[in-house]
C-alpha positions as CSV (number, residue, x, y, z in Angstrom):
1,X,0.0,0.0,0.0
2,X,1.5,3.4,-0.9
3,X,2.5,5.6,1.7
4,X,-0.5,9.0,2.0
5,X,0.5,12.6,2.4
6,X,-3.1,13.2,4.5
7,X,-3.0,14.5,7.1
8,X,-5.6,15.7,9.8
9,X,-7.5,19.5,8.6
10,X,-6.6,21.8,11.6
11,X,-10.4,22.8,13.0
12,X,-12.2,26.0,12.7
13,X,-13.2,27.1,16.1
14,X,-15.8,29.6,16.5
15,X,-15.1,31.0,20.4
16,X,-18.4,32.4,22.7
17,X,-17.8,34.3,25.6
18,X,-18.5,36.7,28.4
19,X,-18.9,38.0,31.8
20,X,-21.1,38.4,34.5
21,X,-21.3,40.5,37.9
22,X,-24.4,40.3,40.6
23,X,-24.6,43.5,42.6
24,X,-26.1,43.4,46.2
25,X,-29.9,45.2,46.8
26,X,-28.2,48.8,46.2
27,X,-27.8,47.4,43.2
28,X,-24.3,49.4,43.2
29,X,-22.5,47.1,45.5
30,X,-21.1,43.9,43.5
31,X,-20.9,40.5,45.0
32,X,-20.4,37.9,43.2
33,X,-18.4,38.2,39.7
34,X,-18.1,35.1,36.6
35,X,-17.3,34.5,33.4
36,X,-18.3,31.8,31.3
37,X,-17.3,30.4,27.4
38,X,-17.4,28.1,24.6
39,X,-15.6,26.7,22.1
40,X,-17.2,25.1,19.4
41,X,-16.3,23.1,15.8
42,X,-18.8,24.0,13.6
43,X,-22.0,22.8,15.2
44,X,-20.2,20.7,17.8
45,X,-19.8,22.3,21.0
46,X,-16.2,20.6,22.4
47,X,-15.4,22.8,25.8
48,X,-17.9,25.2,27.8
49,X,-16.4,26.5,31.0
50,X,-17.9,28.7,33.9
51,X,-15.3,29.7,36.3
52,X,-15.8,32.3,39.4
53,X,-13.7,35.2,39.9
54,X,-12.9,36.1,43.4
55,X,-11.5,39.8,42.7
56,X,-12.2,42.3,39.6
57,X,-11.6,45.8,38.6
58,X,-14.8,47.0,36.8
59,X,-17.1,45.0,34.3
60,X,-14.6,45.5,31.0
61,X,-11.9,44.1,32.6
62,X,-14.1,41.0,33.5
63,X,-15.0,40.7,29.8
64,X,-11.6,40.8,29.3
65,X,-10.7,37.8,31.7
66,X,-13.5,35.9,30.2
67,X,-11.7,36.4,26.6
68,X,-8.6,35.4,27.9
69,X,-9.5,32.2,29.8
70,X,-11.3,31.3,26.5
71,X,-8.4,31.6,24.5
72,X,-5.9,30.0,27.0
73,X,-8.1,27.2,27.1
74,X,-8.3,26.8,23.3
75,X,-4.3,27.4,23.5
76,X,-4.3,24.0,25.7
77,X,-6.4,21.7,22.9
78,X,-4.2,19.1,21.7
79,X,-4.7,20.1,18.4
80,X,-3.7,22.7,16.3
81,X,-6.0,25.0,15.1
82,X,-6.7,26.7,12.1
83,X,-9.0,29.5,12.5
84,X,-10.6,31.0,15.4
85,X,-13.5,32.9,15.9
86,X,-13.8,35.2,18.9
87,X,-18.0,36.2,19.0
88,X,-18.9,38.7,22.5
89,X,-21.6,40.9,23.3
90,X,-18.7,43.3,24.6
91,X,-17.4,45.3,21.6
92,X,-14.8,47.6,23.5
93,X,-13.2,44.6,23.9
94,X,-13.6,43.2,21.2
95,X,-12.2,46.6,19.1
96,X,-9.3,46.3,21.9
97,X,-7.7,43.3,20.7
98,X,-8.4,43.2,17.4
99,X,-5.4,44.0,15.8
100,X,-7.4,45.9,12.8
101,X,-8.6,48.7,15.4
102,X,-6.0,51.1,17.3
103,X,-8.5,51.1,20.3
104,X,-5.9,50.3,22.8
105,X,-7.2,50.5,26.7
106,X,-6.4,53.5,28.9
107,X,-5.3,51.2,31.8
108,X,-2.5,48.6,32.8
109,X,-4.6,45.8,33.2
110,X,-6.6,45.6,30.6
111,X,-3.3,46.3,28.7
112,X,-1.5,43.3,29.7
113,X,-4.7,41.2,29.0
114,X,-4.7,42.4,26.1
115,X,-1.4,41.5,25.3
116,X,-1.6,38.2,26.8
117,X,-5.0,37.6,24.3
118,X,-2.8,38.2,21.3
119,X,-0.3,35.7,22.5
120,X,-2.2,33.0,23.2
121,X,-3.7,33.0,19.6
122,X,0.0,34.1,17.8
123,X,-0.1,30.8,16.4
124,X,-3.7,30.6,14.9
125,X,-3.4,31.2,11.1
126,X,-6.7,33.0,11.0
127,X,-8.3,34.7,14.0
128,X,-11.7,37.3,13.8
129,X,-13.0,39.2,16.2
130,X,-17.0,39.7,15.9
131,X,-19.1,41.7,18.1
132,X,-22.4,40.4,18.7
133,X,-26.0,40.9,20.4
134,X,-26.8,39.2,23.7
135,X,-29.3,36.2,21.9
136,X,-26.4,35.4,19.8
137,X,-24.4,35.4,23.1
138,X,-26.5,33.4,25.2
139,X,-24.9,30.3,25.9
140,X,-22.0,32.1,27.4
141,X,-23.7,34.4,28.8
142,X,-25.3,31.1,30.8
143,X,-22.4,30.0,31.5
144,X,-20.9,33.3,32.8
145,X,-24.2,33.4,35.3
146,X,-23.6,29.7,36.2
147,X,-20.0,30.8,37.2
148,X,-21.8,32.8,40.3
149,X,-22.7,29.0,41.8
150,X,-18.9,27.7,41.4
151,X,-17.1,27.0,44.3
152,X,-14.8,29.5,45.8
């Protein structure tokens, strides 16, 4: 039998994600803060993940750990990946790391999470960044809420 040159196509990853903060009955005073995502190939959803956060800044900068923890985690996959695409209902960060905007944030933070987004996905071939409404959003945004009930 001849030897074949196939070899496995490298996914396309479509990437959900976002954040979520409960606020106390002053509804000013936050208490509990998540963030929640999904990675999915084509109609195949292949890792969801709701994690707690025990300390943030503001909401943004929760929207930015959700996008990170998303793409560390699709950093991780044991395979290599093709294309990714990054859908949010958060478009300040979303214009913040796409590398086809010059919105770069104000503070250190959100800097260095930004930084850290673009070199998690250096390797990916193809990455997108689309901003999108809250029903396109909702699975993540589920699993951001979900986050509130993880253990701490």
């Amino acid at each position: 039998m001849p030897p074949t040159d196939e070899r496995p196509t490298a996914p396309s990853l479509l990437l959900y994600f976002d954040a979520s903060v409960l606020y106390g009955p002053d509804n000013g005073t936050p208490t509990s803060a998540a963030v929640g995502f999904l990675v999915k190939d084509g109609t195949t959803t292949i890792l969801e993940r709701s994690m707690h956060v025990d300390a943030f800044v503001s909401s943004a900068h929760l929207e930015y750990r959700a996008l990170l923890e998303a793409v560390r985690a699709v950093e991780e996959l044991s395979t290599t990946v093709a294309s990714l695409h990054v859908h949010g209902d958060a478009d300040a960060v979303l214009r913040a790391v796409d590398p086809r905007h010059h919105a770069m944030p104000d503070d250190a933070v959100a800097r260095r999470r930004v930084a850290s987004i673009h070199e998690c996905v250096a390797d990916i071939p193809v990455v997108t960044y689309r901003a999108v409404k809250r029903g396109e959003n909702e699975r993540a945004h589920e699993l951001a809420r979900a986050g509130h009930d993880e253990p701490r």
